[in-house]
C-alpha positions as CSV (number, residue, x, y, z in Angstrom):
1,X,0.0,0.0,0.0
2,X,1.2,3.5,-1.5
3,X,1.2,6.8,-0.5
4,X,-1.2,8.9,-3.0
5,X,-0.7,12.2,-1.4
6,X,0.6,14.4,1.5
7,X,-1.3,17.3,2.9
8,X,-0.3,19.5,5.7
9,X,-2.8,21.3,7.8
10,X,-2.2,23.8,10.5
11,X,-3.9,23.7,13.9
12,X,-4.1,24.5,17.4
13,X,-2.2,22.5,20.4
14,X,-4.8,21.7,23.6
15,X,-2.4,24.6,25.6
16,X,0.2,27.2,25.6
17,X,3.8,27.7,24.6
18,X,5.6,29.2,27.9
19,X,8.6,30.7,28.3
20,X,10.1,28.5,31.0
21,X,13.1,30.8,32.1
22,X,11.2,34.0,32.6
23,X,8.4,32.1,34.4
24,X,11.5,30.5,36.8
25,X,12.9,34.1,37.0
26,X,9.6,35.3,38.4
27,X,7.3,36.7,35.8
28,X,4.6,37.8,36.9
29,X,0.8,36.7,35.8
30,X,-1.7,39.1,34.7
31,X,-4.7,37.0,34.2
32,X,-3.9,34.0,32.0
33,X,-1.0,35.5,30.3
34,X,2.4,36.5,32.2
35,X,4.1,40.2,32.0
36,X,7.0,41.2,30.9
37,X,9.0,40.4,28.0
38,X,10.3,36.6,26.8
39,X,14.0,35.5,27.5
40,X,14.1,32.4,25.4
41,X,14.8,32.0,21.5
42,X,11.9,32.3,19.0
43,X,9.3,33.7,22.0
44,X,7.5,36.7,20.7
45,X,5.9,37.0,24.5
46,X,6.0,35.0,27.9
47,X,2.9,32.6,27.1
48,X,1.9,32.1,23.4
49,X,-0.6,30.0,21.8
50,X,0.6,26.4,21.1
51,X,0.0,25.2,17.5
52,X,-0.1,22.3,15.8
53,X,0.4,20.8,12.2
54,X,-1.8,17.8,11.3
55,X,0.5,15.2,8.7
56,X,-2.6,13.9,6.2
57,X,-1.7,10.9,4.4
58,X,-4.2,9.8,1.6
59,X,-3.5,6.0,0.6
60,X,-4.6,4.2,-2.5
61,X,-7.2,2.5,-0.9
62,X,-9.0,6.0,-0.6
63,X,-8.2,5.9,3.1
64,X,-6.9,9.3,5.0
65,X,-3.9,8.8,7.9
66,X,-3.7,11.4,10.5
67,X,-0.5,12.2,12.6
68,X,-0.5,15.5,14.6
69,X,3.2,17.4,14.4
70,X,3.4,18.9,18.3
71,X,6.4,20.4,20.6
72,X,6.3,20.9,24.3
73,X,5.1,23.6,26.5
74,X,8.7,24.7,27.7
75,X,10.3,24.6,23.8
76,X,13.6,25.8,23.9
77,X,14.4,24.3,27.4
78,X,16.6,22.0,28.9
79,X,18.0,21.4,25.1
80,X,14.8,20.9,23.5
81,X,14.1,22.1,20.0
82,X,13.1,25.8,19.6
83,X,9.3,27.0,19.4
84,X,7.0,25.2,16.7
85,X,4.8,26.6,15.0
86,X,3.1,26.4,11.7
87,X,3.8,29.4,9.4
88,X,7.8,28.7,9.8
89,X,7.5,25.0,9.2
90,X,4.6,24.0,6.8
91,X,6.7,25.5,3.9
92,X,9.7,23.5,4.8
93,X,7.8,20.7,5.1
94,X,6.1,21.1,1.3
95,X,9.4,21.7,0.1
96,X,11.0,18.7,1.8
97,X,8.8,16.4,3.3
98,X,5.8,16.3,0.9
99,X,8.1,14.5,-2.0
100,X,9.6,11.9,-0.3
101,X,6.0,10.6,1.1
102,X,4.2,10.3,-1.6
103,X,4.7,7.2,-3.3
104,X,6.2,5.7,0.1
105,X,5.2,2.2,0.7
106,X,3.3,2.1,4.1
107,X,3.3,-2.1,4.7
108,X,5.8,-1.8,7.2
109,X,6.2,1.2,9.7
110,X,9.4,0.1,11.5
111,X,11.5,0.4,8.4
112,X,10.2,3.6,7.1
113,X,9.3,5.6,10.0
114,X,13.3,5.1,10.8
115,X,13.9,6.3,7.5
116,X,12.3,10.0,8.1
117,X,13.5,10.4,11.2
118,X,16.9,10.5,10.0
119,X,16.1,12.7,7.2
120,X,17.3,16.9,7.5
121,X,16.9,19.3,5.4
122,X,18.6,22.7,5.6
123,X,21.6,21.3,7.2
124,X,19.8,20.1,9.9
125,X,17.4,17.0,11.3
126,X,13.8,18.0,10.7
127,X,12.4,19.6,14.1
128,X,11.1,17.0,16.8
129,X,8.1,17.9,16.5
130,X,7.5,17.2,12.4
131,X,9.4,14.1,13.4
132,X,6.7,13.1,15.6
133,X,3.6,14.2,13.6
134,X,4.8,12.0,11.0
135,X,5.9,8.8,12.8
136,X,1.9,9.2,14.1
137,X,0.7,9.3,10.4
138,X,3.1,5.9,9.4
139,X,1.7,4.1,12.5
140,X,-1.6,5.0,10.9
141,X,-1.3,4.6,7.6
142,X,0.4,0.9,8.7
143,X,-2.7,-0.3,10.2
144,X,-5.2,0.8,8.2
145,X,-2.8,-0.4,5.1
146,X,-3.0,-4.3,7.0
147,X,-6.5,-4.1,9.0
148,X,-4.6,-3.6,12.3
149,X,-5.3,-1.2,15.4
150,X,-2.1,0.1,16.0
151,X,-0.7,-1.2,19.2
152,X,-0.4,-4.3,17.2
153,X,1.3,-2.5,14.6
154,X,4.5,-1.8,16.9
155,X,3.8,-5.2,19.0
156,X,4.3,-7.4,15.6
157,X,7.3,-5.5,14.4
158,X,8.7,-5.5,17.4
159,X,8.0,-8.8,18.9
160,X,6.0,-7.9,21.5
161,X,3.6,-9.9,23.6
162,X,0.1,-8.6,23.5
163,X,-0.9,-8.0,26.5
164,X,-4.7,-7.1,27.8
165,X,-4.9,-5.3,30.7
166,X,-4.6,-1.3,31.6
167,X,-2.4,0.8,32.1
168,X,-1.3,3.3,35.7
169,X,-2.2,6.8,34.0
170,X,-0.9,10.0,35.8
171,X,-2.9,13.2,35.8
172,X,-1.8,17.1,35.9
173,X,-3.2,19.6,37.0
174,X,-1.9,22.8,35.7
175,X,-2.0,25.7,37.8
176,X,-5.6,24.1,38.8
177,X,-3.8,21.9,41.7
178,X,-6.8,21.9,44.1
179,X,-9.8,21.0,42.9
180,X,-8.1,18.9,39.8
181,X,-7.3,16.6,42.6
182,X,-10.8,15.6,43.6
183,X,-11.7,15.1,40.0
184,X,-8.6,12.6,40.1
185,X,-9.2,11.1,43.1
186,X,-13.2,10.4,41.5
187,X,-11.5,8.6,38.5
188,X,-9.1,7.0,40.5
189,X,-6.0,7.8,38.4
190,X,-2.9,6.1,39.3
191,X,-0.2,9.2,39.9
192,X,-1.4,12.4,40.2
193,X,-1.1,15.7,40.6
194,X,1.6,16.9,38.3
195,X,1.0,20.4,40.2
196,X,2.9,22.6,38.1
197,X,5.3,23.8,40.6
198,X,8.0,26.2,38.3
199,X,8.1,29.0,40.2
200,X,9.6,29.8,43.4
201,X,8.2,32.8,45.0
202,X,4.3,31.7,44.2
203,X,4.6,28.0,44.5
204,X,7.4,26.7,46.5
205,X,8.2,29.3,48.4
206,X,11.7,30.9,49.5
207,X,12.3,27.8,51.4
208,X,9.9,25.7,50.6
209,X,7.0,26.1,52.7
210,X,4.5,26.7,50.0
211,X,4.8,23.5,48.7
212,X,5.4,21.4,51.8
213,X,1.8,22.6,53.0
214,X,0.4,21.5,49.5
215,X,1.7,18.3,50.0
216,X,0.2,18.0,54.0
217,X,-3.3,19.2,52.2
218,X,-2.6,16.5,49.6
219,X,-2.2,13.6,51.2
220,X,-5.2,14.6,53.4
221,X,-7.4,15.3,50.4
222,X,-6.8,11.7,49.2
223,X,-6.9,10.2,52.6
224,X,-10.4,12.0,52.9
225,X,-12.3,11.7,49.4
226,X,-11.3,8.0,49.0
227,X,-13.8,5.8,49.0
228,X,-11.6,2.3,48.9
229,X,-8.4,2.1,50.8
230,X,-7.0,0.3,48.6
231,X,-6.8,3.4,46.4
232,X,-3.6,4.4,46.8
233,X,-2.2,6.6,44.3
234,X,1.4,7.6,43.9
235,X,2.0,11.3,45.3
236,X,3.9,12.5,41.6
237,X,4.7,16.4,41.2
238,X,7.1,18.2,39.1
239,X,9.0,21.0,40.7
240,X,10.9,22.1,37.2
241,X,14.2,22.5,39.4
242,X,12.7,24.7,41.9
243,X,14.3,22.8,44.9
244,X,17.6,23.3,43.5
245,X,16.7,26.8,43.3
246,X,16.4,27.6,47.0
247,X,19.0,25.4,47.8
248,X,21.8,26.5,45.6
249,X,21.4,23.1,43.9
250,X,23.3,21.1,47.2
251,X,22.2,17.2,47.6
252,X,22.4,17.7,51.2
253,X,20.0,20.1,51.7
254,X,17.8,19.1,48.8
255,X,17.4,15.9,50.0
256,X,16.7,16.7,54.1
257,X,14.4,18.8,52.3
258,X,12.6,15.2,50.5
259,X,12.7,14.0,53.3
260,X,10.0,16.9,54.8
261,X,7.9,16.7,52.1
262,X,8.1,12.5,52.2
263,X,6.6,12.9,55.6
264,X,4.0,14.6,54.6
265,X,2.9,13.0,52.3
266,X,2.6,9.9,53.9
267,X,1.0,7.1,53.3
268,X,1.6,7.8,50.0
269,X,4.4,7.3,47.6
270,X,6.4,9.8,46.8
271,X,7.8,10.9,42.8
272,X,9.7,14.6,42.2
273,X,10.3,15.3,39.1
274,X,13.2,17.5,37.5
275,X,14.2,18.6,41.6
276,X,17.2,20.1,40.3
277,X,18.4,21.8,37.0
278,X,22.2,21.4,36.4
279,X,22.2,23.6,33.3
280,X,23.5,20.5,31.6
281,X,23.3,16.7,30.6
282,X,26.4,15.1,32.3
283,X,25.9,17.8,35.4
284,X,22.0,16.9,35.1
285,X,23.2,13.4,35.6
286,X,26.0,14.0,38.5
287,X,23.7,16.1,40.4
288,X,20.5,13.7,40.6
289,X,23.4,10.8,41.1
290,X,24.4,12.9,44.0
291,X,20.8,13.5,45.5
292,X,19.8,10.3,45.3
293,X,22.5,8.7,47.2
294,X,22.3,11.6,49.9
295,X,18.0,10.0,50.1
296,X,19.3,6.6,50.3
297,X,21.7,7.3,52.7
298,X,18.9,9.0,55.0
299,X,16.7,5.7,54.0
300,X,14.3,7.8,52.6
301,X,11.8,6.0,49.7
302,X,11.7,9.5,47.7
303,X,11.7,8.5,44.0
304,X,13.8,10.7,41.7
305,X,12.1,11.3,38.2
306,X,14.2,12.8,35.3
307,X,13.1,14.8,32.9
308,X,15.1,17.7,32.0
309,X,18.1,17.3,29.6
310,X,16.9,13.8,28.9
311,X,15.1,14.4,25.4
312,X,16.5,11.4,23.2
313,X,16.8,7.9,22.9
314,X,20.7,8.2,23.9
315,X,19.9,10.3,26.9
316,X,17.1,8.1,28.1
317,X,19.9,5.3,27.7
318,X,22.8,7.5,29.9
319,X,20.4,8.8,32.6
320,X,19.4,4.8,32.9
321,X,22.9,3.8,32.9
322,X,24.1,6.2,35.2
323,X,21.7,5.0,38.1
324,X,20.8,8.6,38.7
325,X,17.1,8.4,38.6
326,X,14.2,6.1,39.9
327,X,11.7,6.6,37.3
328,X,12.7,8.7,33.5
329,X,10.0,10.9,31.9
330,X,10.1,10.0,28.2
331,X,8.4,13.1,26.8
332,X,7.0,11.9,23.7
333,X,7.2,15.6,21.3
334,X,11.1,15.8,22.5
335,X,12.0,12.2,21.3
336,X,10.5,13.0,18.0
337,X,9.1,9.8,16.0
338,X,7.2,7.3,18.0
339,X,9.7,4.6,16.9
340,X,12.0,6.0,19.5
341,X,10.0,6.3,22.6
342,X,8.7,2.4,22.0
343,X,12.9,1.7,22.2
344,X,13.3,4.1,25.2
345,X,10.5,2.5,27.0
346,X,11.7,-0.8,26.1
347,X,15.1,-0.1,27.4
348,X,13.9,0.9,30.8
349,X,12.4,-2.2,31.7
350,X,14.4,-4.8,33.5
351,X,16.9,-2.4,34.4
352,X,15.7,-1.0,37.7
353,X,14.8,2.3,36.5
354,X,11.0,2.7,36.0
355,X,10.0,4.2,32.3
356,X,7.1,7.1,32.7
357,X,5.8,7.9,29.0
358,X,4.7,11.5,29.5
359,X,4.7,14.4,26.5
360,X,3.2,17.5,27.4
361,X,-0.4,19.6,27.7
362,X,0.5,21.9,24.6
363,X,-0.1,18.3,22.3
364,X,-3.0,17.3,20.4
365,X,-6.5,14.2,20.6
366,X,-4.3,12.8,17.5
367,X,-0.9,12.6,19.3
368,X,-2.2,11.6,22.5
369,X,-4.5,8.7,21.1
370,X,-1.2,7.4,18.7
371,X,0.8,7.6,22.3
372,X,-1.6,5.4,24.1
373,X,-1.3,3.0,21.4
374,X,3.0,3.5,21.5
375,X,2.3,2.7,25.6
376,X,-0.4,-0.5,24.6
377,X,2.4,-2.1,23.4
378,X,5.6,-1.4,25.2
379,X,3.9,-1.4,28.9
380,X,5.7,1.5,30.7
381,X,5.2,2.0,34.2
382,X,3.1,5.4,34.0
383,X,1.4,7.2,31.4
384,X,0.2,10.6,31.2
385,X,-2.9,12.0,30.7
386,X,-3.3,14.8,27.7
387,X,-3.3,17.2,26.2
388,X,-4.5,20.1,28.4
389,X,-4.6,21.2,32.0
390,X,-7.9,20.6,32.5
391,X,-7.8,16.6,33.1
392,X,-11.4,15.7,32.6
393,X,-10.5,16.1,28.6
394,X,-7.3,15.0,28.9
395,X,-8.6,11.4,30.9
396,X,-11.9,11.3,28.6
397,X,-9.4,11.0,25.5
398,X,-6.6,8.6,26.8
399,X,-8.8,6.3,29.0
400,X,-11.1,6.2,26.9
401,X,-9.0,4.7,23.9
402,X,-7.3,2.5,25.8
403,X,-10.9,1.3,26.5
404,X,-11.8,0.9,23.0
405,X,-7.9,-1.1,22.3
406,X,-9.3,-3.4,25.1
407,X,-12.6,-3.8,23.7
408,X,-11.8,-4.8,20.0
409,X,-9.2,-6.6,20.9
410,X,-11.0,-9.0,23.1
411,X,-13.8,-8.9,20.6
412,X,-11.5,-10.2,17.6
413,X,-9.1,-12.9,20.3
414,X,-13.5,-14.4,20.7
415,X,-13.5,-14.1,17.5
416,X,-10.6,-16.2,16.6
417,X,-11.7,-18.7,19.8
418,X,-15.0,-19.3,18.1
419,X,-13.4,-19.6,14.5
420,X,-11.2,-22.2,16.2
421,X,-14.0,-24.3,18.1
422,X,-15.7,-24.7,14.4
423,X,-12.9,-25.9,12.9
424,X,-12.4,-28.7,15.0
């Protein structure tokens, strides 16, 4: 099955574009929006509208694939590919991109999906977020090609046991960290809050006393609206390097400091994610090495989640390696085609290190429903809910298709059971 033709069609991401180091460096908000002007690359303010580029495949069989081209609230961060949107790159994908799809032979995904993500154009790789529109639209255009859903796409190629049960999802919040907890703690998700803590003055406080008292009024709040003990979700929030912040980025006190906040969060599990930012990859890695064997030393059960400065396969591979981390976020837009988060999360398991497929609010339905499928096969240990910040949505589209993979596939292994039965 052939590619007939390639269409490109600009649209808008389920939240914002932010400017993660004025926001660390205090910006102030004014409403929705934040004052002031931007500090990173390619911002034209603070908070921008995210945007989107929808990859549409038509095949020969008169059937359209979708894939949804999406980059990360915090673009330009932590090493991440600059701002996305759709007036720079739709032209550079015409010119590039649209020439060497159509035509393209869609049987297998594996081989050709690998095949575009290596591909540059102006002296560069494509941007991570064109990589990962497109890998969505293979996937599709795959299964549709061979009558598959597309979980059993990558489980085929990839020799993966098809396995029929759900997955832990995670929620976030947003800036909504209050009441988005008693809609989680309704649904039951696995991990939640996210909380959105990135700024010191209004979140965490100057040493931390904002957000120790969130996590006192957390644990509570579950402890109270829970109507099965044995709903126990994992305590998860992501402090963007905050901690490191107010502590001049030492293990010692960051991690007496855990230790506070593991308290009070008890009985619950407790995940930080990105507590420190090292303003690098190997100082990333040294520092969370460092802060992690300062909580082991105390015999503290505070689990370390990576995040920033780990945006590829390779990085996924080093963090893992270098034993610095409990759980890794593989942030789905930042890895670029789908092909390589199903190999990150694959290498994670076994080793020790716990593999969390997350991506961002600022994605798409599209990209979130292909992840779900990405996660179907390859079983990480948490998956987020998205796109957005307002988590009903967010749930609504990811629970729901994993629902709907469960369903059909049951539906076809009866299917196959009864086929068998006549046989004999």
């Amino acid at each position: 099955m052939k590619i007939k033709s390639v269409h490109f069609a600009p649209g808008h991401a389920a939240y914002y574009f932010d400017d993660q180091a004025a926001i660390k460096d205090g910006a102030q908000q004014d409403g929705f929006v934040y004052r002031g002007a931007a500090r990173t690359g390619g911002f034209d303010s603070i908070r921008q509208r995210g945007e989107a580029v929808s990859v549409l495949l038509e095949l020969e069989n008169g059937l359209w694939a979708q894939g949804d081209c999406a980059a990360v609230q915090y673009s330009g961060a932590g090493g991440r590919d600059p701002l996305f949107t759709a007036a720079r790159f739709i032209p550079l994908m015409q010119e590039h991109l649209a020439p060497l799809l159509t035509g393209c032979d869609v049987t297998r995904f594996r081989e050709t999906v690998q095949r575009f993500d290596a591909l540059e154009a102006e002296g560069a790789r494509l941007h991570t977020a064109i990589r990962y529109g497109v890998s969505q639209a293979l996937l599709e255009a795959t299964a549709l090609a061979t009558g598959r859903q597309k979980y059993e796409v990558i489980c085929d190629e990839w020799q993966l046991p098809r396995v029929l049960q759900p997955l832990p999802l995670f929620g976030q919040s947003g800036d909504d960290r209050y009441s988005s907890v008693d809609k989680m703690v309704l649904r039951q998700v696995a991990a939640l809050p996210h909380g959105l803590i990135n700024n010191v003055p209004q979140k965490l406080g100057q040493s931390g006393g904002k957000l120790a008292e969130y996590v006192t009024w957390l644990a509570q709040r579950i402890e109270a609206l829970r109507a099965d003990t044995a709903y126990r979700p994992k305590i998860h929030i992501d402090v963007y390097g905050t901690i490191g912040q107010i502590f001049g980025n030492d293990p010692q006190q960051m991690a007496d400091y855990l230790c506070l906040l593991e308290a009070r969060a008890a009985p619950f599990d407790l995940y930080i994610e990105g507590p420190c930012d090292a303003g690098s990859k190997q100082g990333q890695m040294d520092l969370l090495g460092q802060l992690r064997a300062a909580l082991q030393a105390r015999g503290s059960t505070v689990k370390i989640v990576a995040d920033e400065w780990c945006n590829t396969v390779a990085d996924v591979v080093d963090f893992v390696d270098a034993e610095c981390c409990d759980m890794v976020q593989i942030k789905t837009p930042d890895l670029g085609s789908l092909h390589n988060t199903v190999d990150a999360v694959l290498y994670c398991k076994g080793t020790g290190v716990d593999a969390y497929q997350g991506g961002t609010c600022n994605e798409t339905d599209g990209s979130a429903r292909a992840c779900l499928h990405a996660a179907f096969a390859t079983r990480p240990d948490r998956v987020l809910v998205k796109p957005g910040m307002g988590f009903d949505e967010g749930m609504t589209i990811v629970a729901n298709e994993m629902s709907r993979i469960l369903t059909i596939s049951k539906a076809k292994e009866a299917r196959n059971d009864t086929a068998h039965l006549q046989a004999i």
